[in-house]
BAZADREN-649041 format. One record per residue (C-alpha): residue in three letters; y, z, x. Coordinates in nm, 2 decimals, padded with zeros to 4 digits. Layout:
BEGIN
<resn:Ala; py:Y; pz:Z; px:X>
...
END
This chain:
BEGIN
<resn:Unk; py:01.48; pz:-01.56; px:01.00>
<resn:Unk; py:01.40; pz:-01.74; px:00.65>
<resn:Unk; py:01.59; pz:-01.59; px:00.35>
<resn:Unk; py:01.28; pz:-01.60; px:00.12>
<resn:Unk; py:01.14; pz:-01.37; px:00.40>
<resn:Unk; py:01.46; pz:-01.14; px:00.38>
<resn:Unk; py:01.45; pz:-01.13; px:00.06>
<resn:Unk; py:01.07; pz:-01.03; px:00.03>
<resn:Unk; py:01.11; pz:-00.74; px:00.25>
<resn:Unk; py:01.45; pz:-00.62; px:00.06>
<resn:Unk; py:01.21; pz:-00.62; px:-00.26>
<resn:Unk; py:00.91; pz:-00.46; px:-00.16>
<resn:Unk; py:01.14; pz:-00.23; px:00.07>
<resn:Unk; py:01.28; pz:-00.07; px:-00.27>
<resn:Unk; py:00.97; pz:-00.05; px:-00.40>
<resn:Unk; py:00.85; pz:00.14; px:-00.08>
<resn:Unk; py:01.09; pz:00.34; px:-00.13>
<resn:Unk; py:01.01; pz:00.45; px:-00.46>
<resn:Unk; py:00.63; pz:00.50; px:-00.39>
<resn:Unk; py:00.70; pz:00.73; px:-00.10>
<resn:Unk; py:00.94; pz:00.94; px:-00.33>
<resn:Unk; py:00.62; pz:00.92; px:-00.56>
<resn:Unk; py:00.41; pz:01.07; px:-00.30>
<resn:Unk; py:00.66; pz:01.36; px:-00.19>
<resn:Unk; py:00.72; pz:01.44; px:-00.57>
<resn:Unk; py:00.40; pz:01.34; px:-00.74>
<resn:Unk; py:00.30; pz:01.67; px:-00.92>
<resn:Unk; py:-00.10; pz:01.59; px:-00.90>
<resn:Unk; py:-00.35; pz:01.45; px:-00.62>
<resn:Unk; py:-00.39; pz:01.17; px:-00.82>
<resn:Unk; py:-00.05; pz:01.04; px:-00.88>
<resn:Unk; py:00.03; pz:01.08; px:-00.49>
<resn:Unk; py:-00.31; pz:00.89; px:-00.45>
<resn:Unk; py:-00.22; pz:00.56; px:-00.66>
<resn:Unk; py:00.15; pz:00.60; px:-00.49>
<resn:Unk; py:-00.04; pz:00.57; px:-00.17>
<resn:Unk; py:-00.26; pz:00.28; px:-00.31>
<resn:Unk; py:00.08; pz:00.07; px:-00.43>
<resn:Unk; py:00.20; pz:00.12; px:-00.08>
<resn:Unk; py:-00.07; pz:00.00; px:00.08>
<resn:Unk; py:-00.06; pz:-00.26; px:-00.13>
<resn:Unk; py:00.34; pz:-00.36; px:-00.07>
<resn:Unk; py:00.20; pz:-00.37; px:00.29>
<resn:Unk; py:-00.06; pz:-00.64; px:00.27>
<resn:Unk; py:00.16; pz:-00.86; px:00.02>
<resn:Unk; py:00.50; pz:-00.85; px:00.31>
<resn:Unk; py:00.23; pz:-00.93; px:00.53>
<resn:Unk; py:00.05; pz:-01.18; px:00.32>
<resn:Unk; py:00.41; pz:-01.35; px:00.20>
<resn:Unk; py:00.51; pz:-01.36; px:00.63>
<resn:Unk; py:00.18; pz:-01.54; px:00.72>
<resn:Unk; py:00.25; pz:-01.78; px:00.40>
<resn:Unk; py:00.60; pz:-01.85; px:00.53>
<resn:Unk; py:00.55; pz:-01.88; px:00.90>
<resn:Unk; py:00.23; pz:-02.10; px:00.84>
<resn:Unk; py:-00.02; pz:-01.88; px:01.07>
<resn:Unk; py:-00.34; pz:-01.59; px:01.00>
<resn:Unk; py:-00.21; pz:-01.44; px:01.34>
<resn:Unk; py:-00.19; pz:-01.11; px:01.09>
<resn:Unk; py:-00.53; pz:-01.09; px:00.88>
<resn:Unk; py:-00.73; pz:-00.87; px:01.06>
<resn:Unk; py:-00.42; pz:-00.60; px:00.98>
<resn:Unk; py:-00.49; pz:-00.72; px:00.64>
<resn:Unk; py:-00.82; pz:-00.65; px:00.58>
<resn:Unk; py:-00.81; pz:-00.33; px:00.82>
<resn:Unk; py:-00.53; pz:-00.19; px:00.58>
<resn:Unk; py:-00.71; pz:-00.31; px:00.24>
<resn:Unk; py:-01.04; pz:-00.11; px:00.42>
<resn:Unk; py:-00.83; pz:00.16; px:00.48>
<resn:Unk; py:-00.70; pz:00.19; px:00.14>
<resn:Unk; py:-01.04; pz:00.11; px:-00.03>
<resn:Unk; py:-01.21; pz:00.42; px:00.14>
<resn:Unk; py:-00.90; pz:00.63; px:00.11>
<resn:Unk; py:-00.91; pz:00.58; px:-00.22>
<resn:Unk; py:-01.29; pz:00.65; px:-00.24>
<resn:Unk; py:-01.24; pz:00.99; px:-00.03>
<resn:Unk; py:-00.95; pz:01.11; px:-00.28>
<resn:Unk; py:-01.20; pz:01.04; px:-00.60>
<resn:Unk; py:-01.48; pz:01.21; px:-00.45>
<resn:Unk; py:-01.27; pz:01.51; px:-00.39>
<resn:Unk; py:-01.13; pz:01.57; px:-00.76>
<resn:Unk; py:-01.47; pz:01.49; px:-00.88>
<resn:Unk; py:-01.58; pz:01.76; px:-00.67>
<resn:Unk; py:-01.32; pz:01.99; px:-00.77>
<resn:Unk; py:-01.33; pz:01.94; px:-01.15>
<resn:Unk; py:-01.73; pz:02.04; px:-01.18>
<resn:Unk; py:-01.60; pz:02.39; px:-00.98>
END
């Protein structure tokens, strides 16, 4: 395995970590919501920075399944405190 790689994931692991304490903790919707949004993010770059390493696109549909997944997620969670605040 490539140490750039290893040390990519040891990175982004940390910082996975400390997203998902974000969403267990998060006091509001909307702080669990951009948590959730970072760590979707963390997901595409380790698998953006594998396919850059390894010299193949093997993994872009995950990629843009996961950025649709985050996009509409995020939509869904916006709609709902909008929806919540006029009450």
């Amino acid at each position: 395995m490539n140490p750039l790689l290893i040390v990519i994931i040891v990175v982004f692991g940390v910082a996975a970590l400390l997203s998902l304490i974000r969403i267990v903790r998060g006091p509001s919707i909307l702080d669990r919501a951009v948590a959730s949004d970072v760590l979707l993010t963390e997901v595409l770059c380790v698998l953006g920075a594998e396919m850059a390493i390894n010299h193949h696109t093997r993994n872009l549909p995950v990629l843009l399944i996961v950025a649709a997944i985050g996009v509409f997620g995020s939509i869904a969670v916006a709609r709902f405190v909008a929806r919540r605040e006029k009450s």
